[in-house]
VOGU-3710 file (C-alpha; in Angstrom, 3 decimals, decimal comma):
1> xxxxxxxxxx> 91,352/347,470/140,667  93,257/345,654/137,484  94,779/343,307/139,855  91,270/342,238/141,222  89,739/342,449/138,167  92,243/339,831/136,503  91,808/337,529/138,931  88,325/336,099/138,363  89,016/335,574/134,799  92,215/333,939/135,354
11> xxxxxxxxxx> 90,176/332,001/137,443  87,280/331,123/135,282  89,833/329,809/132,424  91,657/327,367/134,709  87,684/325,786/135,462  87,491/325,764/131,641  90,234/323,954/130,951  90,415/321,274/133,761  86,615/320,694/133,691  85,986/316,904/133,232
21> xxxxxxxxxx> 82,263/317,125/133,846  79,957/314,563/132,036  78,296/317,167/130,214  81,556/318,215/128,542  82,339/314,793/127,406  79,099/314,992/125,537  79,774/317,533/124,041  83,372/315,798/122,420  81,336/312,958/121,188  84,342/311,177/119,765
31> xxxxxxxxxx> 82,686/308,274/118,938  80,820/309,745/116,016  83,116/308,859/112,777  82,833/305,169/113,579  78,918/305,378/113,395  79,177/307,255/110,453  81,471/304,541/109,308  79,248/301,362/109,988  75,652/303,355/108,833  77,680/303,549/105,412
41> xxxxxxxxxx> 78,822/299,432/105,495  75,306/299,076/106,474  74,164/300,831/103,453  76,922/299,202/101,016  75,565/295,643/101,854  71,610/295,882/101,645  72,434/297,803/98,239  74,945/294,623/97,674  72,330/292,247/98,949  69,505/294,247/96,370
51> xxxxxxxxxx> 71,989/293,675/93,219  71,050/290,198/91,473  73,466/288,052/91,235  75,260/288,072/88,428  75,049/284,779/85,991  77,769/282,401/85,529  78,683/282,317/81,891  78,452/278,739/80,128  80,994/277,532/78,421  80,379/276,703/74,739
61> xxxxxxxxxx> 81,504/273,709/73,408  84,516/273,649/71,297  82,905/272,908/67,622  84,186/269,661/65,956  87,049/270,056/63,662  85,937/270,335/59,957  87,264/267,388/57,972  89,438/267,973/54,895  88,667/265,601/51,757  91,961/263,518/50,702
71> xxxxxxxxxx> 93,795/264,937/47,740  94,093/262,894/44,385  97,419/261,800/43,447  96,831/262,228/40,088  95,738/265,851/40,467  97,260/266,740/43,639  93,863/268,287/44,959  90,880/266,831/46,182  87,588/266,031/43,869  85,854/269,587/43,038
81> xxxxxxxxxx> 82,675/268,334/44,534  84,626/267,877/47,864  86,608/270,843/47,809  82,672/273,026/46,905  81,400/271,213/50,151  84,912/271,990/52,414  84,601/275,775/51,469  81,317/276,007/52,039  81,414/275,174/55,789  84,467/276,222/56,398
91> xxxxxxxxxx> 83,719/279,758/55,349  80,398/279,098/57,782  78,470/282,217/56,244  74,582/282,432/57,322  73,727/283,992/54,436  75,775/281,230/52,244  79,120/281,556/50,214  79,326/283,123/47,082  80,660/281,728/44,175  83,767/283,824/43,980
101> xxxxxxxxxx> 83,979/283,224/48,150  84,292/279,654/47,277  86,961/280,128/44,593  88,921/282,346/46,552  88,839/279,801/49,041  89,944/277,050/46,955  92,698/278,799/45,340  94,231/279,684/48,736  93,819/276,152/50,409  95,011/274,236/47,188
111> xxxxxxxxxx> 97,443/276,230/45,145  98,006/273,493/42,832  94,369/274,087/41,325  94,922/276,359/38,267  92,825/279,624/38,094  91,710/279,220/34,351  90,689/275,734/35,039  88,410/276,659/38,054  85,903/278,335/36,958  84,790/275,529/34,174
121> xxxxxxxxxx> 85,210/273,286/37,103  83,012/275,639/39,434  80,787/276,292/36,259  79,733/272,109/35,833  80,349/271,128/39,653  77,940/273,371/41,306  74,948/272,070/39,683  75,461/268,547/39,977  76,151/269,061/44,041  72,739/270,735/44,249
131> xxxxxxxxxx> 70,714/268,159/42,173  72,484/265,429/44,033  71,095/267,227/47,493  74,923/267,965/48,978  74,128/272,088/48,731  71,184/274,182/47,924  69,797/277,685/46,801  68,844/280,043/49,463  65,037/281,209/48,882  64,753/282,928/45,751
141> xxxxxxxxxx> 67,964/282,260/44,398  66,357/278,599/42,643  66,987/280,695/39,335  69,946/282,334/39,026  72,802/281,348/36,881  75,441/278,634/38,216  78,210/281,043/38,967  76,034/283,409/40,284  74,433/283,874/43,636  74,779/281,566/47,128
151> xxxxxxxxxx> 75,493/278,376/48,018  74,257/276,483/51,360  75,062/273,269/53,039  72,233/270,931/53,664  71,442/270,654/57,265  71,837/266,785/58,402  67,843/265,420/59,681  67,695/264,751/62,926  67,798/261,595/64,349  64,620/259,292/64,147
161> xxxxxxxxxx> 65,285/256,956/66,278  62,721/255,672/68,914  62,761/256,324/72,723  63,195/253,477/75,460  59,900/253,602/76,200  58,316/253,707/72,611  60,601/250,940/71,330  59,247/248,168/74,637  55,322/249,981/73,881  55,998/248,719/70,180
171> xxxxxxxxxx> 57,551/245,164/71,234  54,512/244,545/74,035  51,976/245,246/71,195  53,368/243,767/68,256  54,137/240,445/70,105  50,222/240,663/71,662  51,044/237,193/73,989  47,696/235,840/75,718  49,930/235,685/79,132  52,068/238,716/78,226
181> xxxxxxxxxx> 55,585/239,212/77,052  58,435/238,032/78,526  61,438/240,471/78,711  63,807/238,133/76,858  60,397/238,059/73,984  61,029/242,158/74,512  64,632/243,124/73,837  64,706/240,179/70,893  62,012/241,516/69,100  63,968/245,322/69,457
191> xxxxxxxxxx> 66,628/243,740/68,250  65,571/242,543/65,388  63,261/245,865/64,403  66,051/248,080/65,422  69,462/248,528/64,083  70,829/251,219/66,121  70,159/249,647/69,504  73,403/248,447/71,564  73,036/244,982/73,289  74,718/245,602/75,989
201> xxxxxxxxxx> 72,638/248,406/76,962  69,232/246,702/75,679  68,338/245,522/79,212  68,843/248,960/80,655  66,913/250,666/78,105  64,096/247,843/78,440  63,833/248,870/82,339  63,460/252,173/81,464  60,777/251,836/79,126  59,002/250,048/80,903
211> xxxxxxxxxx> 58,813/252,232/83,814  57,829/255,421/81,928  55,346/252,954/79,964  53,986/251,508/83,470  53,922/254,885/84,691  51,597/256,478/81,359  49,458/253,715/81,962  50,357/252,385/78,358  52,309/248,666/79,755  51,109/246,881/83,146
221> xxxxxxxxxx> 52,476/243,121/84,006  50,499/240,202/83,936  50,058/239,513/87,702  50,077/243,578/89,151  52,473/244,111/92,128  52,670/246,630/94,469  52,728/250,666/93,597  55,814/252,422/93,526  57,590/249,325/93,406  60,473/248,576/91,389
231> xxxxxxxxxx> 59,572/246,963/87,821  60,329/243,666/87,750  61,698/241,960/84,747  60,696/238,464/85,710  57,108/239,924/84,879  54,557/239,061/81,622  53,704/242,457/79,982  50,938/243,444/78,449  49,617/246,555/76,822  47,364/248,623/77,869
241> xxxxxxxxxx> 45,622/252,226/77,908  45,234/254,422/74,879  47,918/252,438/73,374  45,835/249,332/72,739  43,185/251,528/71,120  45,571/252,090/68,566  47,269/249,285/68,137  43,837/247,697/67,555  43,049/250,683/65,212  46,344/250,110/63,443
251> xxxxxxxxxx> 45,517/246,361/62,951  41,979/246,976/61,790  43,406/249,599/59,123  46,175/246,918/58,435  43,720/244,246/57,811  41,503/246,995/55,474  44,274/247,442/53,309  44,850/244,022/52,763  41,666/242,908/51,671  41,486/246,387/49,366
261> xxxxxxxxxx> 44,971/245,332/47,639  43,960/241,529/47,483  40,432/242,889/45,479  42,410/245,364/43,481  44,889/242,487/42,414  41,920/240,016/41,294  39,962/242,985/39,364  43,174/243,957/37,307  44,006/239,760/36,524  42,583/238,741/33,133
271> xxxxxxxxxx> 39,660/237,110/33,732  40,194/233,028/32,853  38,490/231,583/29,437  36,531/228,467/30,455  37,865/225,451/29,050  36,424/223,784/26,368  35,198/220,134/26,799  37,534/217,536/25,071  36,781/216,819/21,924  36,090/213,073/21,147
281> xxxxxxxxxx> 38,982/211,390/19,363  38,180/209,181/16,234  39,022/205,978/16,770  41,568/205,276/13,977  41,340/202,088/12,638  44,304/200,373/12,680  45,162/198,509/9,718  46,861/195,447/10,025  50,127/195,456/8,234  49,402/192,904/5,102
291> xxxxxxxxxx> 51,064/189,735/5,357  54,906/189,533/3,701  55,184/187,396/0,336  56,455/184,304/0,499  59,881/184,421/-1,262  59,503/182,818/-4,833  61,596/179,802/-5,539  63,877/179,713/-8,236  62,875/177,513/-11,383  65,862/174,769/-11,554
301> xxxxx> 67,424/175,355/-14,426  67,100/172,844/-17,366  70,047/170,662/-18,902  70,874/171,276/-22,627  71,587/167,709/-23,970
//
């Protein structure tokens, strides 16, 4: 009975373990891991892909260097006005320097300036830079004592000058030709009105000007052209638009003020005492001049006998 008894289940373990039916390679699945593995890279680059994209960072510009004033001979440090001015913005405080900021500064950039001798200089200096407009008071500080409080730089004004297309706008108008104005009428006239245009880049700038003016509706040429062409500088210009309201505004205020001054000018002159009439000369008589003596003749003299 054992021996029969063994031999189905030695039997059923050989099937077991030589069974290569598809529903036992199921069962393996050996493939699984690498799903797992690309679901996850899936996963990793839509939560990539949701991530902005990080900025670039700009580059600031590298400041200009800060000029040092030229040392005296004679002293063998700069002028204290200078030296005020050089601390100042080199130390580069928002807030402003204090007054012992800008002697400690001074003492360690010039060690030929003597310490007793600063502070009278500090003491008659820092006044004259701030009435003379070089540095000023913060708010609330107008005040205070010389040596104490802050000191700031004055911040430059920006620069005025006119854009391409407001500089041909103020030719075109000013020049007012009944046929229009030439371009070589245009850039003279900038030339002459402004000092910090470059003649070699004058015709440039003109071109410009006048293409942003044409385009505003402010400048159109004499004989009109095509739209959307290019602006020709063979063409007469005149001015148009709102600009012509005001430059005949301007020239009606111009002309107001001139006749107001002229009036003011002639009430505040002395007014002119009339002339009297000539009064009638009397006619001197002349006397004649009496006529000269005849010259008496010696009596001839007598003989004695």
């Amino acid at each position: 009975m054992s021996s029969e008894e063994v031999s189905p289940a030695s039997g059923t373990e050989e099937e077991t373990i030589n069974d290569n039916s598809p529903a036992a390679t199921e069962e393996t699945l050996p493939d699984a891991p690498a799903e797992e593995g690309a679901d996850a890279a899936a996963k990793d680059g839509d939560a990539a892909a949701a991530e902005p994209k990080a900025k670039k960072k700009r580059t600031p510009k590298p400041k200009k260097p800060i000029e040092a004033p030229k040392i005296q001979k004679a002293s063998g440090y700069p002028k204290t006005a200078d030296m005020i001015i050089y601390a100042i913005e080199s130390l580069g405080e928002r807030k402003g320097s204090s007054v012992q900021g800008i002697k400690n500064f001074i003492l360690k950039t010039y060690p030929t300036v003597k310490k007793e001798k600063l502070k009278k200089m500090l003491k008659a200096t820092l006044p004259l830079c701030v009435d003379q407009g070089a540095i000023i008071r913060p708010d609330g500080q107008e005040d205070m004592a010389a040596m104490a409080g802050r000191y700031k730089l004055v911040k430059a004004a920006k620069s005025t000058n006119p854009s391409c297309e407001e500089m041909v706008v103020a030719a075109v108008g000013a020049m007012d030709e009944r046929k229009g104005a030439t371009v070589n009428s245009i850039k003279a006239w900038i030339l002459d009105n402004y000092d910090h245009v470059r003649p070699e880049m004058l015709r440039h700038q003109v071109r410009i000007g006048l293409t942003k003016a044409q385009a505003k509706g402010t400048v159109a040429p004499h004989t009109p052209g095509k739209e959307g062409a290019k602006v020709s500088l063979a063409a007469r210009w005149h001015i148009k638009g709102e600009a012509k309201k005001e430059l005949l505004k301007k020239q009606a205020d111009d002309r107001k003020a001139e006749a107001a001054k002229k009036k003011a000018a002639a009430a505040r002159a002395p007014a002119k005492k009339k002339a009297a009439p000539p009064k009638a000369k009397k006619a001197a008589a002349r006397k004649k001049p009496a006529p000269k003596a005849a010259p008496k003749k010696a009596a001839p003299k007598r003989r004695r006998r």
